[in-house]
C-alpha positions in Angstrom: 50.9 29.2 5.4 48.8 26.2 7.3 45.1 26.3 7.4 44.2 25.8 11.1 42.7 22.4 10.2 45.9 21.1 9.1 47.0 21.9 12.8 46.6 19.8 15.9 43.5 20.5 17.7 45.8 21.8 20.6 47.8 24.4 18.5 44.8 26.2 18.1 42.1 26.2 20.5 42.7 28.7 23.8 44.9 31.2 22.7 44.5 34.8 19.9 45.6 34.0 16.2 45.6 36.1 13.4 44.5 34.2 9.7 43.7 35.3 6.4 40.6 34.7 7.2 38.2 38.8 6.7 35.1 40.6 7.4 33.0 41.7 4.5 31.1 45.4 5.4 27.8 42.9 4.1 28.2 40.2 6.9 28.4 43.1 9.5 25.4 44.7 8.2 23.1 41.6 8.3 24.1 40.6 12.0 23.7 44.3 12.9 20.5 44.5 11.5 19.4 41.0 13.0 20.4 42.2 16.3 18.1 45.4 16.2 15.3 43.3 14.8 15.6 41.6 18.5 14.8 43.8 21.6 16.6 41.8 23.0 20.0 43.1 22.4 19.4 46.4 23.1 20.9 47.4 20.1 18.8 50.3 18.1 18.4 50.9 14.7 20.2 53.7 14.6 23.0 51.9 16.1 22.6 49.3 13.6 23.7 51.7 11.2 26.6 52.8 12.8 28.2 49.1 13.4 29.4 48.5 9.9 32.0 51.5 9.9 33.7 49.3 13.2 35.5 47.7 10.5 38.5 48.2 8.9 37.5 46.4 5.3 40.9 47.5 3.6 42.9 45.0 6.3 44.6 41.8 4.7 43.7 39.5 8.0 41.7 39.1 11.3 42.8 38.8 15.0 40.6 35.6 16.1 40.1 33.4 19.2 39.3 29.8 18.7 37.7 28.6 21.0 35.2 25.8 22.0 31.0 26.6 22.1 28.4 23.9 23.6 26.3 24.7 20.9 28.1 24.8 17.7 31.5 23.4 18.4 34.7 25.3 17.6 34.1 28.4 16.5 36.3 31.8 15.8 35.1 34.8 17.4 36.1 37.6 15.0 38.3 40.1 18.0 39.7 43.0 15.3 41.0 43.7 11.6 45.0 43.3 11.1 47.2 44.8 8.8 50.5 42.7 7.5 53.1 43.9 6.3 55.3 42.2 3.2 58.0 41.8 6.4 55.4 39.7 7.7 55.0 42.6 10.5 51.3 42.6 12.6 49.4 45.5 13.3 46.5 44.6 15.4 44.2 47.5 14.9 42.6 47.3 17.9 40.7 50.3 17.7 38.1 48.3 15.3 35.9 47.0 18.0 32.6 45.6 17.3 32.4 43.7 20.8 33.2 46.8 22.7 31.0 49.5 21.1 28.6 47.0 20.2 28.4 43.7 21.8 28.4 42.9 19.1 30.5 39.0 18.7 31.1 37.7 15.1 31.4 34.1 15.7 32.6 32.1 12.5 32.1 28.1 13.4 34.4 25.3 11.9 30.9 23.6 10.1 30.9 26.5 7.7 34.4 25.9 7.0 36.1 28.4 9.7 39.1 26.2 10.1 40.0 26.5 6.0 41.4 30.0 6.9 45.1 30.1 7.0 47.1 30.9 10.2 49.4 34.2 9.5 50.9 34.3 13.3 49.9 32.9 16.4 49.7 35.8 19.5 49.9 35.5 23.3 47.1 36.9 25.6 49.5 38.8 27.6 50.6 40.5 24.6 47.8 42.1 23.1 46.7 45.8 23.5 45.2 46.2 27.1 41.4 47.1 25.5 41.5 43.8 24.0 42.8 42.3 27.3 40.1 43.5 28.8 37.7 42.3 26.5 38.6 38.9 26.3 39.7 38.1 29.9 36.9 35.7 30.1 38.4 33.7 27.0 41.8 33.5 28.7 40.6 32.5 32.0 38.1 29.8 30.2 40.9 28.4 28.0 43.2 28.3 31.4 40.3 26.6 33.1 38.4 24.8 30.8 39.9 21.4 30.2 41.5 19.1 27.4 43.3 20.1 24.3 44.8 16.9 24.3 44.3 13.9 21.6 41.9 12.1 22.9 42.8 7.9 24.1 41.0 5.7 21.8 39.3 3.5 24.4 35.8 2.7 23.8 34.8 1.7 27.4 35.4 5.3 28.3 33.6 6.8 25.7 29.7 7.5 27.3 31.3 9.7 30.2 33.8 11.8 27.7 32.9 15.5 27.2 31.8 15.7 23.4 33.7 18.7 23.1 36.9 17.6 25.4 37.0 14.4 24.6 39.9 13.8 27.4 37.7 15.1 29.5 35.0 13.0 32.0 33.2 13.2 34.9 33.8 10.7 38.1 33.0 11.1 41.3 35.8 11.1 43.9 35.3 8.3 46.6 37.9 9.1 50.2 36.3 7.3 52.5 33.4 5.3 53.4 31.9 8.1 55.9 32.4 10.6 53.3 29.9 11.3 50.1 31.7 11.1 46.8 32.7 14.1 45.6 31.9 15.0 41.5 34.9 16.6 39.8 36.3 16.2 36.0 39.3 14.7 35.3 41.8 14.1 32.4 42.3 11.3 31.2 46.0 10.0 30.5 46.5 6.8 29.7 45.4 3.4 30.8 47.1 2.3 33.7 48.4 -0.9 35.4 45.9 -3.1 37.6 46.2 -2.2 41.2 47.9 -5.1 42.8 45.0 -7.3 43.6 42.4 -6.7 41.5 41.5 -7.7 38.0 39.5 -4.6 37.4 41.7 -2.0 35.3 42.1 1.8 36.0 43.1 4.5 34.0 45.8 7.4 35.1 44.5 10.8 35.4 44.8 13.9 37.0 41.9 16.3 38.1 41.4 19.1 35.8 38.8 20.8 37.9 36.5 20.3 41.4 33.3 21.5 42.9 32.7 24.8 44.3 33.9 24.9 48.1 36.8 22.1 46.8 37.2 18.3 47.9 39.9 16.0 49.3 41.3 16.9 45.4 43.0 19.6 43.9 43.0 20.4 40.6 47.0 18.7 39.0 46.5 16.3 41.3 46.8 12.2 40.2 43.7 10.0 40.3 42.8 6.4 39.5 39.8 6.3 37.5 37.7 3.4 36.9 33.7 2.0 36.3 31.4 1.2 38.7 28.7 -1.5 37.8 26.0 -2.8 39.9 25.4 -6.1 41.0 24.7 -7.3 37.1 27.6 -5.6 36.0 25.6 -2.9 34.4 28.0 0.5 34.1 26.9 3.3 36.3 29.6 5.8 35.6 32.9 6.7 36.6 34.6 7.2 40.0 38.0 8.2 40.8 40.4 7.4 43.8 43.2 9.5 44.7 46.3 7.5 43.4 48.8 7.0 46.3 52.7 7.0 45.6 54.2 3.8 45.4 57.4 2.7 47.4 59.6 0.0 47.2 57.6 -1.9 49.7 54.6 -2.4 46.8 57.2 -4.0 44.5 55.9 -7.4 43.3 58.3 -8.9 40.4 55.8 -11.3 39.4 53.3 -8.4 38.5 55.8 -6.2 37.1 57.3 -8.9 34.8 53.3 -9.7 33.4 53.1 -6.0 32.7 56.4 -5.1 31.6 58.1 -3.7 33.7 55.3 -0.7 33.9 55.3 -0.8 38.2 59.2 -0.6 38.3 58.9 2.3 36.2 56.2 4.1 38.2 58.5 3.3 41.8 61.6 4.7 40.0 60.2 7.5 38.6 58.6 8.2 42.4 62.2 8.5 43.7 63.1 9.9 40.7 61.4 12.9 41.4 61.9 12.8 45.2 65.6 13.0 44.3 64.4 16.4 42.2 62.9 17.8 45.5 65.3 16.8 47.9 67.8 18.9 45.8 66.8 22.1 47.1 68.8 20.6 50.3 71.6 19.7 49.3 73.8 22.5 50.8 73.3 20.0 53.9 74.7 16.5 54.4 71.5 15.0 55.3 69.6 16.8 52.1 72.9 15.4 50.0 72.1 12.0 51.7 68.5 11.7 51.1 68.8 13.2 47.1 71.4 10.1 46.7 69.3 7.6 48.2 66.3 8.2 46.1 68.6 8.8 43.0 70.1 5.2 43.8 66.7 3.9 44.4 65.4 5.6 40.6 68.4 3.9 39.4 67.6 0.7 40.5 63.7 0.2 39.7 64.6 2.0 36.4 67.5 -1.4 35.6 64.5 -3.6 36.7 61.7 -2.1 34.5 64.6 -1.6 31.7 65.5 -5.2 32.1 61.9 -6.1 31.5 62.0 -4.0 28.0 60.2 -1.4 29.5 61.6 1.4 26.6 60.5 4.7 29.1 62.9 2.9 31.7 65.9 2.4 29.3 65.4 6.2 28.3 65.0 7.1 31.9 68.4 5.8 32.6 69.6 7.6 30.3 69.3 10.7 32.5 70.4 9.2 35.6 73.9 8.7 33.9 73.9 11.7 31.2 73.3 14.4 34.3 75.0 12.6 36.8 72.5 11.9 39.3 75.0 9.4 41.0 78.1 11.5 41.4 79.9 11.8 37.9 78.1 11.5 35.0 78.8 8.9 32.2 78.0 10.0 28.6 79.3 7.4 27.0 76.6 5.0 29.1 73.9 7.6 28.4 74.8 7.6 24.6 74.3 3.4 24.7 70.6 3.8 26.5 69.4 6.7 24.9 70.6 4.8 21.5 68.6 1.6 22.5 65.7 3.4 23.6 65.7 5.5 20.1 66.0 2.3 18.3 63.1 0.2 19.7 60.9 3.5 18.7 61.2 6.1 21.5 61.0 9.3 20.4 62.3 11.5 23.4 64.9 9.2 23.5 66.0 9.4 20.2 66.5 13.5 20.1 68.7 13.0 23.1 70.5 10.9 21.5 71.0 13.2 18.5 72.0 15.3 20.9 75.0 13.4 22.0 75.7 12.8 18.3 75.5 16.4 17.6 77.6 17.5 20.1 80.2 14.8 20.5 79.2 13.7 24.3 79.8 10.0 25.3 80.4 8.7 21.2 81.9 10.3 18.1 80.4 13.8 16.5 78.6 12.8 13.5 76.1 16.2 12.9 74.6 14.1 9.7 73.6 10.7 12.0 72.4 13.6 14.9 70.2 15.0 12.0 68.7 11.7 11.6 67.7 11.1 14.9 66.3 14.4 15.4 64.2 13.8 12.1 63.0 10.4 13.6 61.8 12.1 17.0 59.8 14.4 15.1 58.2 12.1 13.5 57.7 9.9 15.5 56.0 12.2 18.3 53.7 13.8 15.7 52.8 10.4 14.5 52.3 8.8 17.8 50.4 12.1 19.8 53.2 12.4 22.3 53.4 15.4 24.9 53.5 18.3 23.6 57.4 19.0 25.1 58.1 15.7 23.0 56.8 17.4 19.8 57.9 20.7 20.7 61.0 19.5 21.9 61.9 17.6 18.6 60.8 20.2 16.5 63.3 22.9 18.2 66.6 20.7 17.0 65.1 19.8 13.4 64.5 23.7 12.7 67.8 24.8 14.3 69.2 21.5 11.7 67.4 23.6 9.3 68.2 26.8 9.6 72.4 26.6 9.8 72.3 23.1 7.5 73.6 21.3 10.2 73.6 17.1 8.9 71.2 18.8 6.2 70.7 21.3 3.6 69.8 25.2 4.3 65.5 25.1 4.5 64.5 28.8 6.1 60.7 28.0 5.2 60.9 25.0 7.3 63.1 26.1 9.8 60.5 29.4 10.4 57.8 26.3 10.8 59.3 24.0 12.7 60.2 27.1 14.7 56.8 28.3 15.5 55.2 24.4 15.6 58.0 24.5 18.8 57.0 27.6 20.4 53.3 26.4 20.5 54.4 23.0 22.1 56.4 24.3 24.8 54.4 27.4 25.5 51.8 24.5 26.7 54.2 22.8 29.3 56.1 25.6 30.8 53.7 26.8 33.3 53.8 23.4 34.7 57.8 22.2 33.4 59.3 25.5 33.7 62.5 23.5 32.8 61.5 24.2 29.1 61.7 28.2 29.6 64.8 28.2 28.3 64.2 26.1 24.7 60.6 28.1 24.5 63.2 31.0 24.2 65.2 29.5 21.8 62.2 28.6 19.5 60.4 31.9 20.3 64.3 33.7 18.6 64.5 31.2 15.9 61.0 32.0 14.5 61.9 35.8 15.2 64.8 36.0 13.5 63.6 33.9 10.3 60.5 36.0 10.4 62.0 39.2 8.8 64.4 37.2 6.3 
């Protein structure tokens, strides 16, 4: 088993675990007793008495949420004992509840050494006993709302507006138009963008993770350009955002592109790209089958450019166009070639879809061994480079699957059951929004079930 600090800060925060991690009848006593010491709290002596027998102290683990506190960081609020059995089986006794009878909230912070305790199994919110639904609504709600579990970018000039605890996380103010006061809203930050065409002052990509009360011209998902605004002596005042408009092939400029490789081609491809996506829900018509071609062509086009520029997301990009068929028939053996370049010059998306070709003989001869490979290399690569979580998760699906029927490797059920559950958590974070990965979520969510009780 992992200690939680040897997971990503995203696999744990927002969501119930259970960990080895236990409750000792002396611990309950002193907060009890501190409690009634306060009037405070409300909580009488006699009451005080009562709160350590709201324990089972014969349980092997604990049913914990960690979550983020202003005041002392991450921190694991103790929910209930659990019971697991040698099948690896979880009873969450749920009927222990000091927060219910009590208010009583045992909150073990990651200074004292919280995240040392070792993760057993990793629960969903809509899974747990409706009491303790009840009781920790406000958890879910806060973890749905409450923004950033992403790595934070290491960019320094962004650094005095991040949230100490979300560090992806800042505050801007949203500028519309001149007749209109700015509007304050947080945003994520994604990753440094291009310069707008005509300026030399750069923005960063980033989308609003939540606005005022009574809203603004934003909505939370949507895509902003954020930058820093300096007075007259260049002093930095603080962050505002603009709402990013989509680009068309009328705002291509090849000089531009070519000095920032090929990063505005991609953007206008990958605009049509996902027009093409929308305009399929038409295409029982021939005007709906006519505009999903067009922008498919269109993708296909400022995807060669930006590829042609060595733009590695393009060449990947491509990859799709041909391996679905975007165009009419698709072309495997094409798809194969791009998503092979791509994995090469270090692309880690790309080089798990390429191991899928290999594995399954599309477009280029089956070799399960070389397919093994390439799914070993997007793992690592993802992990080691903080990619999106459907990267990670992605990756880590096909190398337990390798793993658990020794396909191009040996037989390794431990790491199989891992890699298995490392998947689930990174595709349970994109599905919401990419329900495209319900179906491998699924397959992870199976894989970990059936190696569980081996």
């Amino acid at each position: 088993m992992r200690k939680l600090s040897h997971l990503s800060f995203r696999e744990h925060i927002g969501r119930p675990l259970v960990i080895d991690g236990l409750l000792s009848r002396e611990t309950i006593e002193r907060l009890a007793n501190h409690l009634a010491s306060d009037p405070a709290s409300g909580l009488t002596s006699e009451q005080a008495s009562q709160v350590p027998d709201c324990w089972d102290y014969e349980a092997n683990a604990s049913l914990v949420w960690p979550r983020v506190d202003h005041d002392e960081g991450i921190v694991l609020t103790f929910l209930c004992p659990c019971r697991v059995g040698e099948d690896g089986a979880v009873e969450i006794e749920s009927d222990y509840d000091l927060y219910g009878a009590y208010g009583l909230a045992v909150n073990y912070p990651a200074s004292a050494g919280a995240l040392d305790c070792k993760l057993v199994a990793k629960e969903e919110w809509h899974d747990l006993p409706e009491g303790l639904k009840d009781l920790t609504r406000w958890m879910e709600e806060s973890s749905d709302v409450a923004p950033g579990v992403r790595a934070a970018r290491a960019d320094e000039r962004l650094d005095p507006w991040r949230d100490r605890n979300y560090p992806d996380i800042a505050e801007a103010l949203l500028f519309t138009r001149p007749d209109v006061d700015p509007a304050p809203l947080w945003v994520r930050l994604e990753r440094p963008a291009v310069e707008l065409a005509g300026t030399q002052r750069p923005h960063w990509l980033a989308t609003v993770a939540q606005v005022p009360e009574g809203g603004c011209a934003a909505q939370p998902g949507d895509d902003v350009l954020v930058g820093i605004a300096r007075n007259e002596t260049g002093m930095a005042l603080g962050l505002y955002a603009l709402l990013k408009e989509e680009l068309t092939e009328d705002d291509y400029d090849p000089d531009y592109d070519s000095a920032n490789g090929g990063q505005l081609s991609l953007e206008i491809g990958t605009r049509y790209y996902a027009d093409g996506m929308d305009a399929s829900d038409d295409a029982d018509t021939l005007e709906g089958r006519k505009r999903r071609h067009d922008c498919f062509r269109l993708a296909e086009k400022f995807y060669r450019i930006s590829a042609d520029l060595g733009n590695v997301q393009a060449i990947c990009n491509l990859g799709y166009v041909y391996a679905l068929g975007r165009l009419g028939e698709s072309d495997q053996e094409l798809a194969a070639h791009l998503f092979k370049r791509a994995a090469d010059l270090g692309h880690a998306e790309a080089a798990y879809k390429y191991g899928d070709q290999l594995r399954g003989g599309n477009g280029i001869g089956r070799d399960r061994e070389q397919a093994y490979f390439y799914y070993e290399m997007a793992y690592k690569r993802a992990q080691a480079d903080g990619e999106h979580p459907a990267i990670w998760g992605s990756a880590a699906l096909r190398v337990a699957d390798c793993c658990e029927h020794g396909v191009g490797c040996k037989k390794d059920l431990d790491r199989a059951r891992d890699l298995y559950l490392e998947a689930e958590s990174g595709l349970q974070q994109v599905v919401q929004d990419e329900p495209w990965y319900a179906k491998p979520l699924a397959q992870a969510r199976a894989g970990a079930a059936r190696l569980a009780v081996q």
